[in-house]
C-alpha positions as CSV (number, residue, x, y, z in Angstrom):
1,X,-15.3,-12.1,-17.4
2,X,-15.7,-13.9,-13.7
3,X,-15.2,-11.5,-11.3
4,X,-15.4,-11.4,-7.2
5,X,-15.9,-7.8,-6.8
6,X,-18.3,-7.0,-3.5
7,X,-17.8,-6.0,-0.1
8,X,-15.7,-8.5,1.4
9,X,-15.5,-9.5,5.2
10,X,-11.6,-10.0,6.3
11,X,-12.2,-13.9,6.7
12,X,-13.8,-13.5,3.0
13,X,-10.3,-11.9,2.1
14,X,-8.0,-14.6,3.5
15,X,-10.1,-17.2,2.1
16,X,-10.1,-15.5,-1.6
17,X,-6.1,-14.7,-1.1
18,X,-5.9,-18.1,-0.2
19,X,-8.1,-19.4,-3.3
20,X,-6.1,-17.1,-5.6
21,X,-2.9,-18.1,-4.8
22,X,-3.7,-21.9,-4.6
23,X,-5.5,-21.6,-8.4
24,X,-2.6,-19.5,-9.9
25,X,0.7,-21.0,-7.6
26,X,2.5,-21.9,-10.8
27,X,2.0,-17.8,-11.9
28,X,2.4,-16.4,-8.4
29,X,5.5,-18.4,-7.6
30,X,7.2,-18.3,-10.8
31,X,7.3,-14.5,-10.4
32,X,8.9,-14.3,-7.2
33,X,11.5,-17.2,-8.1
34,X,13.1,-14.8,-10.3
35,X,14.0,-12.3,-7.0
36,X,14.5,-15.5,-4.5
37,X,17.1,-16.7,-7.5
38,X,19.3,-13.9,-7.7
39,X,19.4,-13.6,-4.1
40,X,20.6,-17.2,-3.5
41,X,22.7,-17.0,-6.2
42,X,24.2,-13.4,-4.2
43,X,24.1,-15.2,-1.0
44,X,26.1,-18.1,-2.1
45,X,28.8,-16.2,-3.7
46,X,28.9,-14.0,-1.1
47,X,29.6,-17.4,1.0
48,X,32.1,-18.9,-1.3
49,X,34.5,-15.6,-1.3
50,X,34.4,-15.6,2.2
51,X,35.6,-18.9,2.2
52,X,37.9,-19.1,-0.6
53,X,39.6,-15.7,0.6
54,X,42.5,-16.1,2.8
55,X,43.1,-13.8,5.6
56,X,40.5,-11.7,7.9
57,X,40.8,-8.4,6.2
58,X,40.6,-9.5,2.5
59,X,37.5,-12.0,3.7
60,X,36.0,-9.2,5.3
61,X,36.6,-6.7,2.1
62,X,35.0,-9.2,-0.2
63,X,31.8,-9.9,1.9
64,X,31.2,-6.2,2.1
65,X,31.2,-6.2,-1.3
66,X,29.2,-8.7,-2.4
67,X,27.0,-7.9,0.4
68,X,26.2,-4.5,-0.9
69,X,25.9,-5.5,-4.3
70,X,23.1,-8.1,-3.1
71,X,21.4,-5.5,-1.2
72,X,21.1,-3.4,-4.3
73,X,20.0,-6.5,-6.5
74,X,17.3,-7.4,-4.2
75,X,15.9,-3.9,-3.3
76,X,15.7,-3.8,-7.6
77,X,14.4,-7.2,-7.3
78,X,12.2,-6.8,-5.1
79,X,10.2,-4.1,-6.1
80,X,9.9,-5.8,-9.6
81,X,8.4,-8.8,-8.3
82,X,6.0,-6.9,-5.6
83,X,4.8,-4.7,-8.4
84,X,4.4,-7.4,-10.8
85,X,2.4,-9.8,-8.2
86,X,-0.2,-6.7,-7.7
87,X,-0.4,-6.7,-11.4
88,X,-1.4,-10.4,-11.9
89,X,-3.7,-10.4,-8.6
90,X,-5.6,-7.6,-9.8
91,X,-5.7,-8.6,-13.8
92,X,-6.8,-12.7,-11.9
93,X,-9.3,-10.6,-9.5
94,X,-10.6,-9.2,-12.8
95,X,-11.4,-11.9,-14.8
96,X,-8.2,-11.1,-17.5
97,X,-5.6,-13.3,-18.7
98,X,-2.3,-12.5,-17.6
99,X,0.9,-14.6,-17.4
100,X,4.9,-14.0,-15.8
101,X,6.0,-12.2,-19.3
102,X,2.8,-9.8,-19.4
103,X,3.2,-8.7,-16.1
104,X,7.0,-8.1,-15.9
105,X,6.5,-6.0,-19.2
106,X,4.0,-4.1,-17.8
107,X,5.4,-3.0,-14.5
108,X,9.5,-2.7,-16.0
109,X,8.7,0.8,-17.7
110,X,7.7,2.2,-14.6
111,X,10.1,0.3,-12.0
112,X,11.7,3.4,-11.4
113,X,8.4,4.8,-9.7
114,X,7.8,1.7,-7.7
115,X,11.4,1.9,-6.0
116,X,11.1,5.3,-5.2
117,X,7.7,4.2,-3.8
118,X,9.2,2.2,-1.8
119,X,11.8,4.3,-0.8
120,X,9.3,7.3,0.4
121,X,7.6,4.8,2.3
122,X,10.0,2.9,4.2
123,X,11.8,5.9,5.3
124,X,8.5,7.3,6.5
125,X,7.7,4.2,8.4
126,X,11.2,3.4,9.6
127,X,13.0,6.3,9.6
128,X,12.3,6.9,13.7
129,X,13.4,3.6,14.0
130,X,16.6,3.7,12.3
131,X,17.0,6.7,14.0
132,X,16.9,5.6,17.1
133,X,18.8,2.4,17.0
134,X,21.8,3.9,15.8
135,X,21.7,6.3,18.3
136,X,21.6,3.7,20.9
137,X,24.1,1.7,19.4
138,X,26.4,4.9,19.0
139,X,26.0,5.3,22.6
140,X,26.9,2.0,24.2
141,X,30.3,2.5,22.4
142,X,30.9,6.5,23.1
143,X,30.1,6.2,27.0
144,X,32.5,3.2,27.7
145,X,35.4,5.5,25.5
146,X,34.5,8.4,27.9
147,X,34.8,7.2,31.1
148,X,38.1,6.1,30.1
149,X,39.4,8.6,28.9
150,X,38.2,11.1,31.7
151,X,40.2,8.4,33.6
152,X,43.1,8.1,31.2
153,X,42.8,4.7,30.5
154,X,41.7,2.0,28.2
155,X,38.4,0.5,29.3
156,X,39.7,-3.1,30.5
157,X,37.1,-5.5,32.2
158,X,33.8,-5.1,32.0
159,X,33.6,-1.8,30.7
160,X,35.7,-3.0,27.5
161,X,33.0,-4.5,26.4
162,X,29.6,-2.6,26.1
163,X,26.7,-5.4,26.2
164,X,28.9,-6.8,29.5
165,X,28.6,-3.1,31.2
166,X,25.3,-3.2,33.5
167,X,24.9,1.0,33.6
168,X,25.3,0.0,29.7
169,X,22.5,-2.3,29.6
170,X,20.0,0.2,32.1
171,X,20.5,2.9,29.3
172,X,19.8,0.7,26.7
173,X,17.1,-1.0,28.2
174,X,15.4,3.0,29.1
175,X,16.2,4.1,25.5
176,X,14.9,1.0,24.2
177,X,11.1,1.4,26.6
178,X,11.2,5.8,25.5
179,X,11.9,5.6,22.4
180,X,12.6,2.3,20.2
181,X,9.1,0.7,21.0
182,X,7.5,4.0,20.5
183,X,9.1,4.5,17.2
184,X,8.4,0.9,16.7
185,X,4.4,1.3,16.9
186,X,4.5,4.2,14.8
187,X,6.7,2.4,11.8
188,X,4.0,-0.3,11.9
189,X,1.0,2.3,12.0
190,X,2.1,3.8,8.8
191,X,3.1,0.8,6.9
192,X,-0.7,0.1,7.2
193,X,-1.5,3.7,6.0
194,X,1.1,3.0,3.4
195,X,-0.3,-0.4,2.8
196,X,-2.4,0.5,-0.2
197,X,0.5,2.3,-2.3
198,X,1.7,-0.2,-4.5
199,X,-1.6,-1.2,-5.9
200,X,-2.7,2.1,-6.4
201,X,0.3,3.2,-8.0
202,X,0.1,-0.1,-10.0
203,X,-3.7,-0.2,-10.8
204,X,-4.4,3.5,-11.3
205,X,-1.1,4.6,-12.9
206,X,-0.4,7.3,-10.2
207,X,3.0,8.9,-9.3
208,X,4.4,7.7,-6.0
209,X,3.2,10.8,-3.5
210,X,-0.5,10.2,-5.0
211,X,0.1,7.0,-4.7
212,X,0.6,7.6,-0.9
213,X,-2.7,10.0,-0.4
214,X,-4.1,7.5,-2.3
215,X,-3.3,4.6,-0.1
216,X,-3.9,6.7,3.1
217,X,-7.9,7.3,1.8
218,X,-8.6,4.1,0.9
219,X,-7.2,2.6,4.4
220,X,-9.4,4.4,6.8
221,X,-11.7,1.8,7.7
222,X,-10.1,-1.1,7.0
223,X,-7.0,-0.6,8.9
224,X,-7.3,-2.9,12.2
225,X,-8.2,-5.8,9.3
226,X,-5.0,-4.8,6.8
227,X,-3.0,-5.2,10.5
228,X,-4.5,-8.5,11.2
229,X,-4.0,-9.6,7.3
230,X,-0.2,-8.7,7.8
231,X,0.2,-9.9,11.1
232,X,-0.5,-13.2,10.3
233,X,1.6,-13.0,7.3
234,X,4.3,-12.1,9.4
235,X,3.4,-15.5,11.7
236,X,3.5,-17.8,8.9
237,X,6.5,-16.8,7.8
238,X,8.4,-16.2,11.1
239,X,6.8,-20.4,11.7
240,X,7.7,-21.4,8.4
241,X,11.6,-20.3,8.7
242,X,12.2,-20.9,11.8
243,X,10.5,-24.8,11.7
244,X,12.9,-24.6,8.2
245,X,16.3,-23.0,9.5
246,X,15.8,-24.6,13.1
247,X,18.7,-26.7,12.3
248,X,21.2,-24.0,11.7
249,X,20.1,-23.0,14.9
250,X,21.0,-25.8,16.6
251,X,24.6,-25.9,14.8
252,X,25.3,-22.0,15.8
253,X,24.6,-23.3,19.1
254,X,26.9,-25.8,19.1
255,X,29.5,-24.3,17.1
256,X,29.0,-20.6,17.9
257,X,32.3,-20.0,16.8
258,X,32.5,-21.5,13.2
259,X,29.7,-22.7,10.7
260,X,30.2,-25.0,8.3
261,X,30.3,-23.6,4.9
262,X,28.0,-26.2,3.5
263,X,25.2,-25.8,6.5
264,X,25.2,-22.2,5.4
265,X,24.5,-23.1,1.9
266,X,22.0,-25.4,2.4
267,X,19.9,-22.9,4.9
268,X,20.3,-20.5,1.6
269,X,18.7,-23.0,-0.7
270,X,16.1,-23.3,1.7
271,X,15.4,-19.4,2.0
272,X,15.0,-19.6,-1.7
273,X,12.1,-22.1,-1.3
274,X,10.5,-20.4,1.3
275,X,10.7,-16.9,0.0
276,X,9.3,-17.9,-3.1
277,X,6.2,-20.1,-1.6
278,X,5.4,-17.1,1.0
279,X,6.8,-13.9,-0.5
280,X,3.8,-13.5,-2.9
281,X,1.0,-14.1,-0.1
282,X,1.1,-10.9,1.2
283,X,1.2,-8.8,-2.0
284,X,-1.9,-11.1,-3.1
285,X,-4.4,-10.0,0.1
286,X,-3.5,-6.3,-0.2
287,X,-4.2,-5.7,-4.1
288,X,-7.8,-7.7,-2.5
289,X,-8.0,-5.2,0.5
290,X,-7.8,-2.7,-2.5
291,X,-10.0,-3.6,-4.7
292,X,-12.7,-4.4,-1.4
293,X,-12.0,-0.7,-0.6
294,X,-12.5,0.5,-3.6
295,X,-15.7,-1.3,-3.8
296,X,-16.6,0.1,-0.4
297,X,-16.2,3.7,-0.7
298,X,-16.6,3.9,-4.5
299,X,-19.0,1.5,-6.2
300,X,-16.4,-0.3,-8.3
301,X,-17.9,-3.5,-8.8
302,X,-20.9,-1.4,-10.6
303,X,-18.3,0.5,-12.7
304,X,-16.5,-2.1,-13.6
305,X,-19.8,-4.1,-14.7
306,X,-20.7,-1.5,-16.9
307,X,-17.3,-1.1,-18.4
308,X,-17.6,-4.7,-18.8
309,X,-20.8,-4.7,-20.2
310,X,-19.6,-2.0,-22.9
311,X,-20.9,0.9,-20.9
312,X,-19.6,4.0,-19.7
313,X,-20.8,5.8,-16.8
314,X,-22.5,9.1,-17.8
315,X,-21.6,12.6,-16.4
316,X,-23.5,13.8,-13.9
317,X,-26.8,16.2,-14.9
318,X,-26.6,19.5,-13.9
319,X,-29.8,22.1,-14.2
320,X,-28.5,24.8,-16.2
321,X,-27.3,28.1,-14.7
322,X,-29.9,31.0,-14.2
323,X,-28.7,34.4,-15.5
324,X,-30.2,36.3,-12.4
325,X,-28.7,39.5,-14.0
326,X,-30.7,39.5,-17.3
327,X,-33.9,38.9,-15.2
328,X,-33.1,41.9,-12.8
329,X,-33.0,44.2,-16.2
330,X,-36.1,42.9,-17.8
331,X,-38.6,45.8,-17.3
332,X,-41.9,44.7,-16.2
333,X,-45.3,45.1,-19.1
334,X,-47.6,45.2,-16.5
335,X,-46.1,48.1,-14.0
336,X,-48.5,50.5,-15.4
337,X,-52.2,51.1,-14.8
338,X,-54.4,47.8,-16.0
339,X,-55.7,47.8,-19.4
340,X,-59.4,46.5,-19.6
341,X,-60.5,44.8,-23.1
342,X,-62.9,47.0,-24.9
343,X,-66.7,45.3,-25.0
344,X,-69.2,45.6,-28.0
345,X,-72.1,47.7,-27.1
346,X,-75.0,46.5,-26.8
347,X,-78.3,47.5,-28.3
348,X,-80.2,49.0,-25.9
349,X,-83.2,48.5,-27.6
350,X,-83.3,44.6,-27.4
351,X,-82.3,44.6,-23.9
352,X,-85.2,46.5,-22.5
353,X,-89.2,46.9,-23.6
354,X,-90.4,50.5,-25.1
355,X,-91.6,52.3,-22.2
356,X,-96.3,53.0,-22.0
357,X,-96.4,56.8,-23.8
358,X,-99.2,58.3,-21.8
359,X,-102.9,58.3,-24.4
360,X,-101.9,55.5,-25.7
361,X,-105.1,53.4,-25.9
362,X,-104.8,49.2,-25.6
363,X,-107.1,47.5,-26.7
C-alpha cells in the first residue's frame, strides 16, 4: 500500500489536495452530487410552487414550507456527504480501495453522531454571531415602534422604514463595529479549532465532544495554515459563483422587482455544478491537515508502517517495582561481631630449627 504519510509543508498540502482530488474527481464528485441533487431538486420545487401558487399569502405559505423542508434535507445531506468525503480521503491517503457505496455504508450507521457534531460545533462558533444579529435586527424595528408610540403615532416618513432612518443606521453601524465583527473573529477562530472534528470522529471512531478535544489538540500548531487552507477555499468559491451567477446579478439589477422564473432555475442548475466540483475540496485538505498532524505530534507514518508491514507496536518496558518494605524487614547476617575462619595449626617444629642444648659437642 502507497502511502504519502510525512510532515507536510502547507504548499505540500494544497498540492496533494489538489493531486487527490484531480486522481479520484469521478469518486470525490460523485459523492457530493448526491447532496447538490436533492438540493436542486428542493430548490426548484420550492420555485415552481411559488409560481404556480396564486395569491401572496398561499405563495408565501408554500415557500416556507418547502424551504424548511430543504433546510432539513441538506443539513442531513450534508453531513452525509462531508463525512463520507473524509472517509474516502483518508482510505485514498492510505493506500486502500474505497469507492461511493463503501463509503456511504460506512459513515450512515453513525450519521446521527456526525450531525450532532456538527450541531455542537456550529453553535459554538456561531452562536455569538447569531446572537448578535438578531439582536440588531430586533432593534432597528423596536426603536422606530417606540418613538411612535411615545408620540402616538404611526412612524410615517423616514422613520417608517428602519434601513432609511439615519440614528437607525449609527446604531447599527456601532453594534455592528462592538460586537458583530468581534463575534465574527471569534466564530472563525473556533471553526479552526473545530476544524479537525469530523476526521477525528470519522477516522478514530470517537463520540462528538472527544471528537472536539480531539480536534482542538491536534490544531495547535497548525492553525494560521488550516486558516490559510480555508480561506482560500472560501476565495475559490466566492470567484467561482460569483463569475457563474454574475448574470442573475445583472437581471436583479435590472429587474429588481421580478425575476424570471426560468433565470432562477437556471442559476439553480448551476449551483448544482458548482457545489458538486468545489464542495469536496475543502473536506479533502483537512482529513490531509489531519493526518500531517497526526504525523507531527504522534509518529503515525511509523505506526502505520508497522501495521502495514504486519507489526504491532509493543508496550512500553517498565523495570519492575521494588518492594522497599520487604527490604526494610530483612534483618541484617552481618550486624554482629565478625567471624574469622578458623586456620590449621601449624607444626611448630618444621617452621623453626631445634634450638644448641648447652655440652653438646659438634664435630
Amino acid at each position: 500500500m502507497e502511502t504519502n504519510l510525512r510532515p507536510l509543508t502547507l504548499g505540500e498540502i494544497l498540492d496533494r489536495t489538489a493531486q487527490l482530488y484531480r486522481t479520484n474527481f469521478l469518486l470525490f464528485a460523485g459523492m457530493f452530487s448526491i447532496y447538490a441533487a436533492v438540493s436542486l431538486v428542493l430548490a426548484l420545487l420550492q420555485l415552481g410552487l411559488i409560481t404556480l401558487v396564486k395569491g401572496k399569502t398561499w405563495a408565501a405559505i408554500a415557500s416556507l414550507s418547502v424551504g424548511g423542508l430543504r433546510l432539513i434535507f441538506i443539513f442531513l445531506l450534508l453531513g452525509a456527504a462531508i463525512a463520507a468525503i473524509s472517509r474516502a480521503v483518508a482510505a485514498v491517503n492510505l493506500g486502500e480501495p474505497v469507492t461511493i457505496r463503501s463509503a456511504y455504508a460506512s459513515t450512515l450507521p453513525k450519521l446521527g453522531r456526525y450531525l450532532w457534531l456538527m450541531t455542537i460545533t456550529f453553535f459554538r462558533a456561531w452562536g455569538p454571531v447569531l446572537s448578535v444579529y438578531g439582536g440588531l435586527i430586533l432593534a432597528m424595528f423596536l426603536i422606530p415602534a417606540k418613538h411612535a408610540s411615545s408620540a402616538g403615532t404611526a412612524p410615517t416618513g423616514p422613520a417608517a422604514t428602519p434601513s432609511q432612518d439615519p440614528a437607525i443606521l449609527a446604531i447599527v453601524g456601532v453594534g455592528l463595529l462592538l460586537f458583530f465583527l468581534p463575534c465574527l473573529v471569534y466564530a472563525v477562530w473556533m471553526n479552526i479549532r473545530y476544524a479537525l472534528a469530523i476526521p477525528a470522529c470519522v477516522v478514530e471512531n470517537l463520540k462528538a465532544r472527544a471528537a472536539i478535544k480531539r480536534s482542538i489538540e491536534l490544531s495547535k500548531g497548525a492553525r494560521p495554515r488550516i486558516f490559510a487552507l480555508l480561506l482560500l477555499v472560501l476565495v475559490i468559491k466566492v470567484g467561482l459563483v460569483g463569475l457563474t451567477q454574475s448574470f442573475v446579478l445583472v437581471m436583479a439589477f435590472k429587474h429588481p422587482a421580478h425575476i424570471a422564473p426560468g433565470v432562477s432555475a437556471l442559476s439553480q442548475v448551476i449551483q448544482f455544478f458548482t457545489n458538486t466540483f468545489l464542495g469536496p475540496i475543502g473536506a479533502t485538505g483537512v482529513t490531509l491537515f489531519y493526518f500531517d498532524q497526526r504525523v507531527r505530534k504522534e509518529g503515525y507514518d511509523i505506526e502505520w508502517m508497522m501495521l502495514a508491514a504486519g507489526m504491532t507496536p509493543g508496550p512500553a518496558i517498565t523495570a519492575p517495582a521494588v518492594n522497599t518494605e520487604s527490604i526494610s524487614t530483612v534483618e541484617p547476617t552481618l550486624a554482629a561481631e565478625p567471624v574469622l575462619a578458623s586456620q590449621p595449626e601449624l607444626p611448630t617444629a618444621d617452621l623453626a630449627p631445634a634450638a644448641d642444648t648447652p655440652g653438646t659437642l659438634h664435630e
